[in-house]
N, C-alpha and C positions, 0 to 999 in steps of 0.2 A: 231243419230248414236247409235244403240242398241250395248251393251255390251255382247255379243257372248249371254253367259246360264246365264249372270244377269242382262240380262233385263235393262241393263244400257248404258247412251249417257255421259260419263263423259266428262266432258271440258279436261279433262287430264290423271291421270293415277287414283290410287285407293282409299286408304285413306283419309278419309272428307278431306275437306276443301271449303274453300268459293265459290274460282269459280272452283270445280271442281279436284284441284291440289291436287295431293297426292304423297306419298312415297308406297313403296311396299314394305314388305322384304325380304328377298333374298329366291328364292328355296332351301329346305334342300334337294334338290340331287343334287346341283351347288357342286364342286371340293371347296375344305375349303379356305377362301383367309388366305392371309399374315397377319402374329402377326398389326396389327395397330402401324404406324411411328407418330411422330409430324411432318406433311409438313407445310408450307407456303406459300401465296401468290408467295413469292419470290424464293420457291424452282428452281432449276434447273433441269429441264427434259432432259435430250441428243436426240441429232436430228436424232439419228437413231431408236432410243423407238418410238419418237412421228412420225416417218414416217410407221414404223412398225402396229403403231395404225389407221391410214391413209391409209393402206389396207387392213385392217380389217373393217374399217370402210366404204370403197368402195366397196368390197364383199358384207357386208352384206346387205347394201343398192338398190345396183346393182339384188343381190339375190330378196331382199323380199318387199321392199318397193313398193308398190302398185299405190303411186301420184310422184314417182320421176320425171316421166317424163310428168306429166299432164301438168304443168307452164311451162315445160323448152323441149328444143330438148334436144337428148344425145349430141350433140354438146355442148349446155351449160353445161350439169353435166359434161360432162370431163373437160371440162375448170376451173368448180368451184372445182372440186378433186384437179387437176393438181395447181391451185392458192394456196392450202391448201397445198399441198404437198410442193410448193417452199416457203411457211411460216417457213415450221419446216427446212428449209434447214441448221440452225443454234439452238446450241438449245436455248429451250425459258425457259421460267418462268412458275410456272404453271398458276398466273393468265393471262400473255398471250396466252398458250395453252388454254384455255378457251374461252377465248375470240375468238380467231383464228377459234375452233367448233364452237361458236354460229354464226359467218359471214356465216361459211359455210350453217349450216343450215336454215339459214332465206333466201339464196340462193335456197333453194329447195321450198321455198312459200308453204309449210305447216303448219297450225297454230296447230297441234300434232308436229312435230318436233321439237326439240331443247335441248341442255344439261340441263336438266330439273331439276331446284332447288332443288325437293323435293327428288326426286333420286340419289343424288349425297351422295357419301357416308359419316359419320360424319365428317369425318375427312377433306373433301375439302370443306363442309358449311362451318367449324370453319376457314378453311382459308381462302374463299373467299367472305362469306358472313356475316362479323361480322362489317363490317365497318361503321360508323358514316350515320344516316340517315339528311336528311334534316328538320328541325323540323315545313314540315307544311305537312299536304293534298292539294293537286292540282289536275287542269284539265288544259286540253290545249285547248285553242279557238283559234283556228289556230294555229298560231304560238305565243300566248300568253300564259305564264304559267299564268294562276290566283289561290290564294290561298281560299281555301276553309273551312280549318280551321288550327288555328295556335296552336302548342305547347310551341312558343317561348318566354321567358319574357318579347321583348321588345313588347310594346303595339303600337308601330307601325304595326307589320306586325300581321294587321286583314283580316278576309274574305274580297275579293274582289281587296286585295292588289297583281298587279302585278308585280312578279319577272324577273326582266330585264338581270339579269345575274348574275352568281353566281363564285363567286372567279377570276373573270373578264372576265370571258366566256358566252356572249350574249346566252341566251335560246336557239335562233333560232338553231345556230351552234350545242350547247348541243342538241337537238332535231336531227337535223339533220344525229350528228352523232351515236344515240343511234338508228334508225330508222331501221342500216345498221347491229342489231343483234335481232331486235322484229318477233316474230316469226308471219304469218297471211297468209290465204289463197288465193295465187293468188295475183292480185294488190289490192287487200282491204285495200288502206294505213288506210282509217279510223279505222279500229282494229289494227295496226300499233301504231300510234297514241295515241290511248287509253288505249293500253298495257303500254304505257309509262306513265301514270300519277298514281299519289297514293291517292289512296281514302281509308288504312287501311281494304281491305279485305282479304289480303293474309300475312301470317306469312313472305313470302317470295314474295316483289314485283319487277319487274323485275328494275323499274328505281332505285332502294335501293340496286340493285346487282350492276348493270351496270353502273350507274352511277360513282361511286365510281373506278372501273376498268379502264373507259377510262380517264375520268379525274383525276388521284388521285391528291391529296395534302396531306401532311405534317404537313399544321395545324391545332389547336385545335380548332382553332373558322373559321365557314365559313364566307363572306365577301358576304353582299346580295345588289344588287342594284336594288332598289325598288321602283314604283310608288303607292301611294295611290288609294283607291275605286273613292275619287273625280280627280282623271289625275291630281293630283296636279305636283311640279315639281321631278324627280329625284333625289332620294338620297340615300346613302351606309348605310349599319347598318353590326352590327358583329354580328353574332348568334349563340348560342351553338348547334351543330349536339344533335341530338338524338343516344342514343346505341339502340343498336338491343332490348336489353333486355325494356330499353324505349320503343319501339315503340309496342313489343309487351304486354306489361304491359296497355298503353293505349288503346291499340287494346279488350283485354283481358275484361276492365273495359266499354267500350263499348258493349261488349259480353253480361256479366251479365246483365246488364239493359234491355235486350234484352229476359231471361225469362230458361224456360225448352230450354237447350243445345239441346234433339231432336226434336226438331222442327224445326232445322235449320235456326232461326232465322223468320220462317214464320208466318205472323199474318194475322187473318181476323178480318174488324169491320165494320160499317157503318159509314159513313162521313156524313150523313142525311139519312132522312126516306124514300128516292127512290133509294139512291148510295152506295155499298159496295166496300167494297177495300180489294185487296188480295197481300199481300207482300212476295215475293218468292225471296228473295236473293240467293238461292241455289238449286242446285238439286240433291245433291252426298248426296246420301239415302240409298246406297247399302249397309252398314254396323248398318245403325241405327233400332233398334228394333220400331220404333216409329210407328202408325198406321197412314202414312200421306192419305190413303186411305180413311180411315172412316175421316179423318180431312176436305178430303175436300168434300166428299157426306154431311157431316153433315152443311157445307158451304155453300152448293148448297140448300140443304134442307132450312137454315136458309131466305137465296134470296127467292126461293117460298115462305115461310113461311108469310114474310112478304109485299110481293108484289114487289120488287125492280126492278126497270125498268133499272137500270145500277151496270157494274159490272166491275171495275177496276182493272187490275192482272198486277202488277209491277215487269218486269222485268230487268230492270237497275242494272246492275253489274252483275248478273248471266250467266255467261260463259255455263253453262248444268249440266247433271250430268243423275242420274236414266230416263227412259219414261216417266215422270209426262205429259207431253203435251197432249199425245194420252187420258189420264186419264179426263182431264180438257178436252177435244175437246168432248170427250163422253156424259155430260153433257151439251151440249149445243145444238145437234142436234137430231131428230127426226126421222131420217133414217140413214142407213150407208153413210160415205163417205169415198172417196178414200187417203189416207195416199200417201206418198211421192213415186212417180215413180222412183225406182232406182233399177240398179244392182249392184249386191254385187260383187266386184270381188279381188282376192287374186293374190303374183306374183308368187307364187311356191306351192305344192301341199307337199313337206316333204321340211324339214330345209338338208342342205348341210349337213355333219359330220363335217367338221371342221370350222363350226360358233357355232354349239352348245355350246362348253365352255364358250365363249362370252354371251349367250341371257338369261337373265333372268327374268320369267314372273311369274304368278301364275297359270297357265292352261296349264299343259304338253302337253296339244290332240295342242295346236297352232303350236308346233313343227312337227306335220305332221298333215292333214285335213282328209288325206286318199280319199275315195268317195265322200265326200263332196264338194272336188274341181274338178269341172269338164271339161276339158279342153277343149277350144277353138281357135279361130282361129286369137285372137287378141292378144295373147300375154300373156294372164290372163288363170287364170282360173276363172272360173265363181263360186260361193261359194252358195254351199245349204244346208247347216246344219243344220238352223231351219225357225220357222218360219219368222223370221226378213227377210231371203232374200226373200222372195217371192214380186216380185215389183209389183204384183196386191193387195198387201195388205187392208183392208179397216178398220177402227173405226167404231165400231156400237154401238150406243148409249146404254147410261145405267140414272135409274132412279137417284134422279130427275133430271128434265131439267129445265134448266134459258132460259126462251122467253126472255129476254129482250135483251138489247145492252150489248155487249161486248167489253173495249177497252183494249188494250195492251201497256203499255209505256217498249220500246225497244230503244237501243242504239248499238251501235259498241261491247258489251264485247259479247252481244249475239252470238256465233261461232260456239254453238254445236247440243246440245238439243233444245236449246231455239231456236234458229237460225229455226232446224227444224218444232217445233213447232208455230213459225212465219210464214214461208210458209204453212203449213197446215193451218194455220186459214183464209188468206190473198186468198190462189187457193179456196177456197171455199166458202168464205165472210163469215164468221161464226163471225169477229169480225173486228175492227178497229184497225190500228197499231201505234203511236202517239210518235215519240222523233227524234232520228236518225239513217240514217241506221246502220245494224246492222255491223256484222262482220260474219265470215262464207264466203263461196263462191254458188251463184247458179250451179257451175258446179259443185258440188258436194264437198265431205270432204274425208279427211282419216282417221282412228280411230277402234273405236268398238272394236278391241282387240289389245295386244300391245306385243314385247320385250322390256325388258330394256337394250340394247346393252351396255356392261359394257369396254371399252377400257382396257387391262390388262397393258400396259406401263406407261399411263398417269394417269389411275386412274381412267378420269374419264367416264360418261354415257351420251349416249346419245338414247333419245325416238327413236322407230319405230315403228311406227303403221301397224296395218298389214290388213286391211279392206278399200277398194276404195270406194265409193258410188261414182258410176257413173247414172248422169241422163239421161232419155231421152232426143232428141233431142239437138238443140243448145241452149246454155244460156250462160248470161253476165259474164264476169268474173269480179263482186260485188256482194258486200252482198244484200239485200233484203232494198228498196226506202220505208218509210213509207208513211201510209194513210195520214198524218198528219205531217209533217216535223215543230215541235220544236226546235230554237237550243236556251238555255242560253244564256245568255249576261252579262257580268260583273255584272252590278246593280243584278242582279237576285242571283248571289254569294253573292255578298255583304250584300245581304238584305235576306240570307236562302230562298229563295221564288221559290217552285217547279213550273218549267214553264210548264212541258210537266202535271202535274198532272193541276195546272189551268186552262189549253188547254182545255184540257179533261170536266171540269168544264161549262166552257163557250158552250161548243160544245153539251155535254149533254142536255141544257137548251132549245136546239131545240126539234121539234118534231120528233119521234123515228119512222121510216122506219120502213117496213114489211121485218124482216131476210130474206134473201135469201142461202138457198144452193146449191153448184153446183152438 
């Protein structure tokens, strides 16, 4: 999902961050806001503000959004307004208003939609996102939180140890009901799922929001009920929450050890003398002065250099960000191939005059397209600005090239960039794809350029992406099945032991096919 004139597939909106997530700040020709209040969690919003916001919110949606009706008939979106609407029939709290937006938008099965953490103004993070974390990293195997690493003193709860339920609320149920605010495209519950676990790469992660909002509690110490790595039997432990500033202090000291801040955490080395490994936690490069260009020709070069028969590009956690895919696909093929068949399409050609006060973006030309959008017969306009829409697009290689095997470790966060850059490799066989499916939808995403729809009653924001990637033909509505289906297993937490990288290991050890591309 290219980013209009910068060349960028953000997982989300601007400003780095890990997967993509960012803050923007405000257009200096937005109308000046209000002096800053102290709100709270518990403020009271009146039911006539937040219905007010609720057609402003349906307008603009209605107006500009591009996928509202890919997953849903209008039948459904009015029913999910209309449920919104009989929400605020009372007023609420602001952490219920919140919450009330995120149901609705995870209703529209967009993994761009949603009241988006980083955008929310200072003053509703400090209310709603300052609350007590839980002090381990998780992943969920099904319906099992296993912990992945622990902050906590007590030396019970080590890696591998499953958390059965927390402050007497069975995981399953806490899953369950956090499910029904995870933003993801289409029925891809697997990105569902994995939005919901905490592996410390977002300053702001959504079970650390959300959590804490549907369940609150009042006490000081959480209550964990817990089984050990060996199924030993069930038992309760008390454990201190982590603060915000906690988690991201550890978060932080993780970072350091990690090297020069621009390179976004990215590393190349050799695992042995025929295998190289390329670590890409990130792709939101649009702000960083860093030469990730020459970093990875100089990468590729290094592969020639010394003969390397495999080349290992890890994308686990990385949601998207800048085009790096198309960059890395360039080096590994020998002729042009074809890039991702899609049309670009927009739902309006100029913004209405009375949502303007509302949207705020960093690209005034998004407010009208003018010629660019070019109307048709579907409902859209069809979007030709630059090169990104042309759906005959193709990659044409640049020096050097890696003959060898290429494998990919991909999971559910992959949604955006990555996501795309996973079909590109996969329609072409340019490489192997090896963990679990990803996230993203085959029938296309929304994104590429954004408002930030700012609600004026409630306060708060809520994304809109303003770009359809519609593909040809029919396709499934999931993300992308790997080459190679890896899933962990407890022991494998327990014991640090990368499965989908040892996969990879074993699999390599064969003898190495003649590349094919299509």
């Amino acid at each position: 999902m290219h980013l209009c004139r910068f060349t960028a597939a953000l997982g989300l909106i601007l400003l780095p961050g890990p997967s993509g997530q960012a803050a923007v700040q405000p257009s200096p020709s937005l109308p000046a806001t209000a002096p800053a209040v102290t709100i709270r969690a518990d403020s009271i919003l009146r039911a006539k503000d937040l219905q007010a916001d609720v057609a402003i919110l349906r307008h603009a949606y209605e107006a500009l959004h591009p996928g509202l009706y890919r997953y849903n008939t209008p039948a459904q979106m009015d029913a999910a307004f209309r449920a919104l609407q009989n929400e605020f029939q009372r007023d609420r709290t602001l952490a219920d208003a919140y919450l009330a937006f995120s149901v609705f938008a995870a209703k529209v099965k967009c993994g761009h939609t949603y009241p988006n953490f980083y955008n929310q103004k200072e003053a509703v993070q400090q209310a709603l996102f300052q609350a007590g974390r839980v002090p381990f990293y998780f992943r969920w195997l099904g319906e099992q939180m296993i912990v992945t690493k622990s902050f906590a003193q007590d030396p019970r709860l080590v890696p591998g140890t499953e958390v059965l339920a927390i402050n007497g609320t069975p995981v399953a149920i806490i899953l369950k009901r956090l499910l029904t605010v995870a933003r993801a495209d289409g029925s891809n519950d697997a990105k569902r799922v994995n939005y919901m676990e905490v592996q410390g790469n977002d300053r702001f992660e959504a079970f650390d929001i959300y959590f804490p909002l549907v369940f609150p509690s009042a006490a000081s110490q959480m209550t964990l009920r817990v089984r050990g790595p060996a199924g030993n039997e069930a038992r309760e432990i008390e454990a201190q929450p982590l603060s915000f500033k906690e988690r991201l202090a550890a978060m932080k000291e993780e970072d350091a050890s990690k090297g020069d801040e621009n390179t976004v955490g990215w590393e190349f080395r050799f695992l042995d003398n025929r295998m190289a490994y390329l670590l890409m936690p990130s792709w939101v490069l649009y702000e960083s002065k860093w030469n990730w260009k020459a970093f990875l020709r100089e990468s590729f070069e290094a592969l020639v250099t010394k003969g390397a028969t495999d080349l290992v590009i890890d994308l686990r956690g990385n949601e998207g960000g800048s085009d790096v895919g198309n960059e890395i696909i360039s080096h590994l093929i020998s002729h042009e191939v074809p890039g991702q068949a899609v049309i670009r399409r927009v739902r309006y050609r100029k913004v209405p005059d009375d949502l303007v006060p509302y949207l705020d973006t960093w690209d005034p030309s998004f407010r009208d397209w003018g010629s660019a959008a070019i109307e048709s017969t579907d409902g859209f306009y069809r979007l030709r600005r630059d090169a990104d829409d042309d759906p005959g697009s193709v990659i044409k290689p640049a020096p050097p090239r890696f003959e060898g095997r290429t494998w990919v470790l991909i999971g559910a966060t992959n949604s955006s960039a990555t996501f795309e850059f996973a079909q590109t490799l996969q329609q072409n066989h340019l490489g192997t794809l090896v963990g679990q499916p990803t996230g993203g939808n085959q029938r296309g995403i929304n994104g590429g350029c954004f408002f930030f729809l700012r609600l004026p009653h409630s306060g708060l924001e809520l994304d809109l992406p303003l770009i359809g990637q519609f593909p040809e033909g029919d396709r499934p509505d999931a993300g992308l099945q790997p080459d190679i289906l890896v899933k962990p297993t407890i022991s494998d937490l327990a014991r640090g032991r990368d499965a989908e990288l040892d996969a990879v290991r074993d699999l390599a050890r064969r003898p190495a096919p003649t590349k094919k591309e299509k």
